[in-house]
C-alpha positions as CSV (number, residue, x, y, z in Angstrom):
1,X,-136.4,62.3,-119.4
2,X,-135.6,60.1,-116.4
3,X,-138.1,57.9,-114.7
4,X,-138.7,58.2,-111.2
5,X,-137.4,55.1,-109.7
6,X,-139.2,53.3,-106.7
7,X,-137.4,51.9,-104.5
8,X,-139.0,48.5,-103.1
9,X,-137.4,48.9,-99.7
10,X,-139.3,52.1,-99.4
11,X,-142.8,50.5,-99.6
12,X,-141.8,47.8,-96.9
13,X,-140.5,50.3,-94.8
14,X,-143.7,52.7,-94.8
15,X,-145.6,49.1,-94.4
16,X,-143.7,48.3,-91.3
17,X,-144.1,52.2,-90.1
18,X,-148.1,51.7,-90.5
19,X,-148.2,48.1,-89.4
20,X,-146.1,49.0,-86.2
21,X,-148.6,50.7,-83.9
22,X,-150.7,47.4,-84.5
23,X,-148.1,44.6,-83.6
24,X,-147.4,47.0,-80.4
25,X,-150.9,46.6,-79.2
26,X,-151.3,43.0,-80.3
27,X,-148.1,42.2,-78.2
28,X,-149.1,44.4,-75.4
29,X,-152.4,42.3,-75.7
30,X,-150.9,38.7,-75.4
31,X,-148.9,40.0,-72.7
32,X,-152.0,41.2,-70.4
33,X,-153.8,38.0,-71.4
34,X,-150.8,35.9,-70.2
35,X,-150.0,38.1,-67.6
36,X,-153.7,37.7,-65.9
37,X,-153.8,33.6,-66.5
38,X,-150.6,33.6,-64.4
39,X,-152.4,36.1,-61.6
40,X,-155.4,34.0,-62.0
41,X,-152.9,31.0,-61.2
42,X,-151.9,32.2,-58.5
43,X,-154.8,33.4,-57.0
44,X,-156.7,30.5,-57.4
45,X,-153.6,28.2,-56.3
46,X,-153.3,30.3,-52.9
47,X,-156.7,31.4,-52.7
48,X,-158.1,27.6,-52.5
49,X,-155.2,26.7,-50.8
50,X,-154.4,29.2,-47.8
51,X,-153.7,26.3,-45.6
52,X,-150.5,25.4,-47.5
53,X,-149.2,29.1,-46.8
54,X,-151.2,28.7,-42.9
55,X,-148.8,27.6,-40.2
56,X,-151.8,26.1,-37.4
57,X,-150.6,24.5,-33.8
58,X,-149.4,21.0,-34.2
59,X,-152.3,20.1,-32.4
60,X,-154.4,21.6,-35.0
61,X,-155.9,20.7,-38.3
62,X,-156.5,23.2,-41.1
63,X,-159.8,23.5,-44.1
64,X,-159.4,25.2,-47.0
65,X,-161.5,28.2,-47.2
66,X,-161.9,30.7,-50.1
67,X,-159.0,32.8,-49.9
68,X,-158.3,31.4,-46.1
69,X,-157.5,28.8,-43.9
70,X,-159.4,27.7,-41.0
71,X,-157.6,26.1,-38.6
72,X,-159.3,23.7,-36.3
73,X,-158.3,22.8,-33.0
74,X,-157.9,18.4,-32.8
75,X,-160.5,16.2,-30.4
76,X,-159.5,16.6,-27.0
77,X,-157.9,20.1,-27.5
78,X,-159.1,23.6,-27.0
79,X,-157.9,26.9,-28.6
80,X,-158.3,29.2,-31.9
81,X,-156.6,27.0,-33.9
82,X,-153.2,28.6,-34.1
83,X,-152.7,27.5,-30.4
84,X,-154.2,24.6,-28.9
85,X,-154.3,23.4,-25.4
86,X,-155.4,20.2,-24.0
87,X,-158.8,20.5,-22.7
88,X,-160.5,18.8,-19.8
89,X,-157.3,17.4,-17.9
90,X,-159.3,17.6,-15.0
91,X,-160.9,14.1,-15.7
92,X,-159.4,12.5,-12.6
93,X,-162.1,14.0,-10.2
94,X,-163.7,11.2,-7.9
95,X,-167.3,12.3,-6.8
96,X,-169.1,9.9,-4.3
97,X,-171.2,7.9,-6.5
98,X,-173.8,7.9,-3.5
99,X,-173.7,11.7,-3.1
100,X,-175.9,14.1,-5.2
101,X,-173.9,16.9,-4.1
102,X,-170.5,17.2,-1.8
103,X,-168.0,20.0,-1.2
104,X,-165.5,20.4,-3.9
105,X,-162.1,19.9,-3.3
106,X,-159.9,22.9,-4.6
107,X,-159.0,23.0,-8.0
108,X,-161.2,20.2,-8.9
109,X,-163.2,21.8,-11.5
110,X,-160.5,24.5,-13.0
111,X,-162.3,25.6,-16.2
112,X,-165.1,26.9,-13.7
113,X,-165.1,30.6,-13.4
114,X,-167.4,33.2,-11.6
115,X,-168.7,35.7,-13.3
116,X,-169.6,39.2,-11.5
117,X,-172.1,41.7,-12.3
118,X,-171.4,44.9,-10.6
119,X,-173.4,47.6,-11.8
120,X,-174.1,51.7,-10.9
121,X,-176.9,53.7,-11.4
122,X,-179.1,57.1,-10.9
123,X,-182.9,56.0,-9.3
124,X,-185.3,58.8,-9.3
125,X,-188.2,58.8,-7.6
126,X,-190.3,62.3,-8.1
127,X,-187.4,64.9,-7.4
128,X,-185.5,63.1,-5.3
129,X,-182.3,61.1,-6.9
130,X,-181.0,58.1,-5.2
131,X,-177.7,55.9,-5.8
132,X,-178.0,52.3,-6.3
133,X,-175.8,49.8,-6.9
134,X,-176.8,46.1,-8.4
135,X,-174.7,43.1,-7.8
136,X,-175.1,39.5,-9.0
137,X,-172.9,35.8,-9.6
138,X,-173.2,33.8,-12.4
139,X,-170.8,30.6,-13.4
140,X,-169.1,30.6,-16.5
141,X,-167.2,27.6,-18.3
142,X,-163.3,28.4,-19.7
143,X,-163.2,27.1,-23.3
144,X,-159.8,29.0,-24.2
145,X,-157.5,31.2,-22.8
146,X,-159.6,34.4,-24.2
147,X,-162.9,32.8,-23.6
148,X,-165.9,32.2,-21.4
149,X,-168.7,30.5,-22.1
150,X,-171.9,31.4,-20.2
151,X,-175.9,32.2,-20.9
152,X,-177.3,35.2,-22.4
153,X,-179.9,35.1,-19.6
154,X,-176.7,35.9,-17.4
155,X,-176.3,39.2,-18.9
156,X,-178.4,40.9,-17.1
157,X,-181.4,43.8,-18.7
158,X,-182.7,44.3,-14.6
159,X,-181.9,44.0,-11.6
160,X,-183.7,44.9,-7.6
161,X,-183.3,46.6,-5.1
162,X,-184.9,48.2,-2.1
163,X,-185.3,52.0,-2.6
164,X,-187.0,54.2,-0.1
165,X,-187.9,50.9,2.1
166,X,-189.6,49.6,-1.3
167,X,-188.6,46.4,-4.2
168,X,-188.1,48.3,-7.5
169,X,-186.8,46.6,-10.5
170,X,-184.5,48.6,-12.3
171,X,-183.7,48.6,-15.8
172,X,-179.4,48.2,-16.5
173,X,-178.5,50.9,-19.6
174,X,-175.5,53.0,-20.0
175,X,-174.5,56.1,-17.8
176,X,-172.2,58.1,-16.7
177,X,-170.5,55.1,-14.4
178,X,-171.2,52.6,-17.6
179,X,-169.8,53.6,-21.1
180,X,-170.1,50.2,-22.2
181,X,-171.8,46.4,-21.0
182,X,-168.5,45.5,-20.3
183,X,-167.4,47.2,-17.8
184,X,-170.4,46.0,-15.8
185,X,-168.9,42.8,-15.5
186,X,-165.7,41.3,-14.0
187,X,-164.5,37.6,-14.4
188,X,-162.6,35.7,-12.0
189,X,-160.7,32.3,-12.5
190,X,-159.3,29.9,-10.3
191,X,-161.7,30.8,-7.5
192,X,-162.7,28.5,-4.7
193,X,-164.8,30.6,-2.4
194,X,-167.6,32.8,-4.4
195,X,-166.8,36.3,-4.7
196,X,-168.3,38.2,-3.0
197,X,-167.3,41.5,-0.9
198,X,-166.0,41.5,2.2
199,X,-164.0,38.0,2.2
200,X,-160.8,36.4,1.2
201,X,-161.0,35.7,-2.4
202,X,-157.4,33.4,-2.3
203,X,-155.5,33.1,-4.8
204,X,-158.4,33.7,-7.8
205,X,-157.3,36.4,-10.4
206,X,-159.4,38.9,-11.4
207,X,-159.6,39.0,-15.6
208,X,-160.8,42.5,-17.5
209,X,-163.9,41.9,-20.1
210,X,-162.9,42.5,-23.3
211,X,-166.5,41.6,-24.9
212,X,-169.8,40.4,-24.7
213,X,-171.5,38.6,-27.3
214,X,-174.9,37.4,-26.8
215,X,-176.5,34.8,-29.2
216,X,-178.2,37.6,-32.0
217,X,-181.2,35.7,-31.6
218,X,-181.9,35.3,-28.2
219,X,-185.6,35.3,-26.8
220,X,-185.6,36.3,-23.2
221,X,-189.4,35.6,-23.3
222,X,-188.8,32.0,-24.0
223,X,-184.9,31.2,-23.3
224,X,-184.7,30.0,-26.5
225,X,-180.6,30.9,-28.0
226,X,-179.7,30.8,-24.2
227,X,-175.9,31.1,-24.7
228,X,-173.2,34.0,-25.1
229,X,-169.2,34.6,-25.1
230,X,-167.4,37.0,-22.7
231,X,-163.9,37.6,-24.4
232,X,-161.2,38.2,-21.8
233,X,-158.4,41.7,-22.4
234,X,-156.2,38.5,-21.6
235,X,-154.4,35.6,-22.4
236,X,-154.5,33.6,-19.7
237,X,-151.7,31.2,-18.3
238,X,-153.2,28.0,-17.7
239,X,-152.0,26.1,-14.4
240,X,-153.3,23.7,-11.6
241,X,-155.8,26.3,-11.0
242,X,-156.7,27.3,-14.6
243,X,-157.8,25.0,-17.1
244,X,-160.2,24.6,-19.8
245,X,-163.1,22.8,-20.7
246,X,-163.5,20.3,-23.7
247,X,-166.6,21.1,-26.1
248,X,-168.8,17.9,-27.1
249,X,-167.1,16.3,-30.9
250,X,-168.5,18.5,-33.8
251,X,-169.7,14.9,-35.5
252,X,-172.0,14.4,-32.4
253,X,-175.9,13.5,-33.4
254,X,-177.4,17.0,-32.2
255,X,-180.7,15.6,-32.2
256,X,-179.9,13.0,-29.5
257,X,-177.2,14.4,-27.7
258,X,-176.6,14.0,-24.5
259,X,-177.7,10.6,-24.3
260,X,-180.7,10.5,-21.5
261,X,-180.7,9.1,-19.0
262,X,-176.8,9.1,-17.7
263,X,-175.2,10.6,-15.3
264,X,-173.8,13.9,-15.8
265,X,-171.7,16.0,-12.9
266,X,-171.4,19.9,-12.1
267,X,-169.8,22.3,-10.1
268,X,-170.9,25.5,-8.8
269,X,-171.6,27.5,-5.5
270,X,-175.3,27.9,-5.7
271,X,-176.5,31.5,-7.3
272,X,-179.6,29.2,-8.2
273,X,-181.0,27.9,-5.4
274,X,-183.5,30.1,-5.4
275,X,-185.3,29.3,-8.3
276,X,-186.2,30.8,-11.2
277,X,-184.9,33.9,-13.3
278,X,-186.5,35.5,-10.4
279,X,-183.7,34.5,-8.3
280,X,-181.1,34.4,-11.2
281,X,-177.7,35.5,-9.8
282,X,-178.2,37.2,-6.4
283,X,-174.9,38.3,-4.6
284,X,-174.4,37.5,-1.0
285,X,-171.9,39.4,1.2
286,X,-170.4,36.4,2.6
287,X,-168.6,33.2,1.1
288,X,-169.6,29.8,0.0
289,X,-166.9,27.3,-0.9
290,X,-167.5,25.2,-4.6
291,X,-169.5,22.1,-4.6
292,X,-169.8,19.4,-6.9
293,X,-173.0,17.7,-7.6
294,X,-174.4,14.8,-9.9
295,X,-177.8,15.0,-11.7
296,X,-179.6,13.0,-14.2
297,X,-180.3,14.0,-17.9
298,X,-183.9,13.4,-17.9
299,X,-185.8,12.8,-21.2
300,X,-187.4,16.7,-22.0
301,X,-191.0,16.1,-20.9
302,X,-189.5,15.9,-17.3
303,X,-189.1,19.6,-17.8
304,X,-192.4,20.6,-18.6
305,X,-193.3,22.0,-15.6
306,X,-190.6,24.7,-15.7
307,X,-190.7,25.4,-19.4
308,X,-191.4,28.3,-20.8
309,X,-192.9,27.5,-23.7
310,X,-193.4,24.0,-25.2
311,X,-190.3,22.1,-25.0
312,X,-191.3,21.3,-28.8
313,X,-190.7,25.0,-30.6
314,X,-187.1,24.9,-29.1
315,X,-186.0,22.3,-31.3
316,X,-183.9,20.4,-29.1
317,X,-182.0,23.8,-28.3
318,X,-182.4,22.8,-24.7
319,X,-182.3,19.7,-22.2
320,X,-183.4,18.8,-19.2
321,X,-181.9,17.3,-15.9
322,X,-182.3,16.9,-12.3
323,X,-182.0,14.4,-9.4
324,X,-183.8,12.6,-6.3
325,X,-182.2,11.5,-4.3
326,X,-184.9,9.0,-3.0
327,X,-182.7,7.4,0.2
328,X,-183.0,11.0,1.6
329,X,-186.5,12.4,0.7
330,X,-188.6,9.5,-0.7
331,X,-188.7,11.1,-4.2
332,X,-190.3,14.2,-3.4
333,X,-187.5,16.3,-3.4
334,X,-184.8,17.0,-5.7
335,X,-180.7,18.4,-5.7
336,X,-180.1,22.2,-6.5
337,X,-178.5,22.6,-9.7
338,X,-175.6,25.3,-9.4
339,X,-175.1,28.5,-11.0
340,X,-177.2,30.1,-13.9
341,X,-174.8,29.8,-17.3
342,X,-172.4,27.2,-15.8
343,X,-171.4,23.7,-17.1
344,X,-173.2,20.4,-17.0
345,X,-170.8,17.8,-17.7
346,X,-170.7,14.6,-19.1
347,X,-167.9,11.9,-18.8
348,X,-166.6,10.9,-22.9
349,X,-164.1,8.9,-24.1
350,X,-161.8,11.0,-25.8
351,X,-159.6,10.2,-28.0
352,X,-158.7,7.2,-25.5
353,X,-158.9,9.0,-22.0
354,X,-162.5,9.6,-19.7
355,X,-163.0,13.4,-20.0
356,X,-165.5,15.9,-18.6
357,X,-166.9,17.3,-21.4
358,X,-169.5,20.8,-21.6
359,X,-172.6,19.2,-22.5
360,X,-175.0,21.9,-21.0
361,X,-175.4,25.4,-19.6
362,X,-178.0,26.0,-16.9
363,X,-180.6,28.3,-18.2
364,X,-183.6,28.1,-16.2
365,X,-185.1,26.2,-13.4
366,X,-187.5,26.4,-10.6
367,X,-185.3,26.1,-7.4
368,X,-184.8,22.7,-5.3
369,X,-188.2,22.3,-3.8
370,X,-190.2,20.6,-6.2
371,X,-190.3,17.1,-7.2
372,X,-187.4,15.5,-9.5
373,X,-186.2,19.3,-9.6
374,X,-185.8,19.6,-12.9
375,X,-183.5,22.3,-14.4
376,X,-183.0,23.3,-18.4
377,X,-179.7,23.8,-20.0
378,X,-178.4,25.3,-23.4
379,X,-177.8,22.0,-25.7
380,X,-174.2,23.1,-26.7
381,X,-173.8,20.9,-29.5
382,X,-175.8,22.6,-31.0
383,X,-174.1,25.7,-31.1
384,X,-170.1,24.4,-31.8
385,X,-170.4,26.5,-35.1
386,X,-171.4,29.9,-33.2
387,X,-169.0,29.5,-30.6
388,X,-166.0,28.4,-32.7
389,X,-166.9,31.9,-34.8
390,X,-167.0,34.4,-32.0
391,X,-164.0,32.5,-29.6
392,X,-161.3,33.2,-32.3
393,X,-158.7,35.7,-31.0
């Protein structure tokens, strides 16, 4: 009887048959493992490293961010990052050194812009239904070619106006002649003579609102946050008449800047010389060429009388200026301050060259007739990281 024979090939064969479905998974394994240490590679090479993959302006500087770059517009520019344009080239403006406040010559202050609120609404008044139309100015500061930087307080919740031969203030919401806040608003740039219906507006070009962003934590009970961004539907071409404004350095102390007690110069065509948020941005129908003016940055407690609150709880959010011009008026009586939301400007050294630089916005004051008038404005330094976010385009 013949033995049955096994083969030893046969056992390593079955073996490999069984052991095959394992190796396949095992090798599948290593593969995914290396497979997601390269992706993790990568990722973390190009995520922490966006900036070597980020082409920014040449006149630009870029950080690092997780999984992008931020590029940064260099001192003495202005821009999103990815296009930069020097700011402030307007720094050869002469103002009389003995004058608080002069006519401007044209094109002197370029990055100055006037901002107009025109606004339709439905009054009723028991049955009867009424048309009304509000109007207003405010000045606004260029900081880029999409951008304007103004006050909150310049976006307006009321207005007045006379309505069956009485004052009513009326609240500003959205209607059938209003589907958005934008469209209540109209920018114009390279203006010389305030706008204003009825006159020759020259050769200042009218710029469509894109958006309006108001600081989210604005009190209009206190002013505190006084400061908001009006993106433009255009990129605008910068010329003799259109320029921007440079922004205070980012490394600035923002507990003690602007210096007090220097100089600091303005332009503007008066929407505040009435006083007051009162008087905040009334419309005239008629024309009033620019003027420059100089005040002093006063230390804070010079503003107490016009304060809303204690100059204290707003945490250096605000500072205060004004002027007396004591060969005219012995002391007692002070220089107007501009336009609601428009620049106060001190002269910098940047990077080498004297430049006007947006130290303030004028957010509240009490008109012209009371000693030392003395006038708040926004501290912008202290809101470089706010406006940087919301002027990218």
């Amino acid at each position: 009887m013949e033995e049955n024979k096994v083969n030893p090939s046969d056992f390593s064969k079955s073996d490999a048959i069984k052991k095959s479905p394992k190796l396949f998974i095992i090798l599948i394994s290593i593969f995914l493992i290396i497979s997601s240490i390269i992706l993790i590679i990568v990722l973390v090479i190009f995520g922490a490293f966006q900036c070597s993959v980020t082409s920014c302006d040449k006149n630009a500087y870029c950080i690092n961010g997780v999984f992008h770059a931020d590029c940064q517009c260099n001192i003495g520019y202005s821009g999103n990052g990815f296009e930069c344009d020097e700011c402030s080239t307007f720094q050869n403006n002469v103002i009389n050194s003995y004058l608080t406040s002069q006519t401007a010559e044209p094109n002197s202050w370029p990055a100055t812009v006037d901002i107009l609120f025109n606004y339709v609404t439905s009054y009723k008044i028991d049955s009867e239904e009424y048309l009304v139309m509000g109007t207003g100015n405010c000045g606004g500061t260029l900081i880029n070619r999409k951008t304007v930087l103004t006050t909150a307080s310049c976006i307006k919740k009321t207005f007045t106006a006379i309505v069956k031969n009485q004052t009513r203030t009326i609240p500003v919401e959205l209607n059938s002649y209003h589907a958005n806040i934008e469209s209540m608003y109209s920018v114009f740039v390279g203006v010389y003579n305030q706008i204003s219906y009825m006159i020759n507006i020259g050769q200042a070009k009218h710029v469509h609102v894109e958006k309006i962003i108001k600081h989210e934590q604005y009190d209009e009970n206190t002013d505190d946050n006084d400061i908001a961004i009006i993106r433009l539907k255009e990129r605008l071409e910068l010329n003799e008449m259109v320029q921007l404004s440079c922004l205070p350095n980012k490394n600035e102390n923002i507990d003690s800047y602007p210096n007090r007690h220097q100089l600091a110069w303005g332009a503007g065509w008066g929407s505040s010389f009435s006083g007051g948020k009162g008087g905040s941005g009334q419309s005239y129908f008629g024309s009033r060429p620019l003027k420059s003016y100089r005040l002093d940055i006063y230390n804070n407690s010079m503003c107490l009388p016009v304060a809303k609150q204690s100059l204290d709880q707003l945490n250096n959010d605000v500072f205060c200026a004004g002027e007396v011009n004591v060969s005219l008026t012995g002391g007692k009586r002070g220089n107007c301050h501009g336009d609601y939301g428009s620049s106060l400007y001190v002269r910098e050294n940047v990077t080498g060259v004297e430049k006007f630089v947006t130290a303030g916005l004028l957010s509240y004051n009490e008109g012209c007739n009371i000693p030392y008038s003395p006038g708040l404005y926004t501290n912008v330094v202290r809101y470089l990281d706010w406006i940087r976010m919301n002027s990218k385009y």
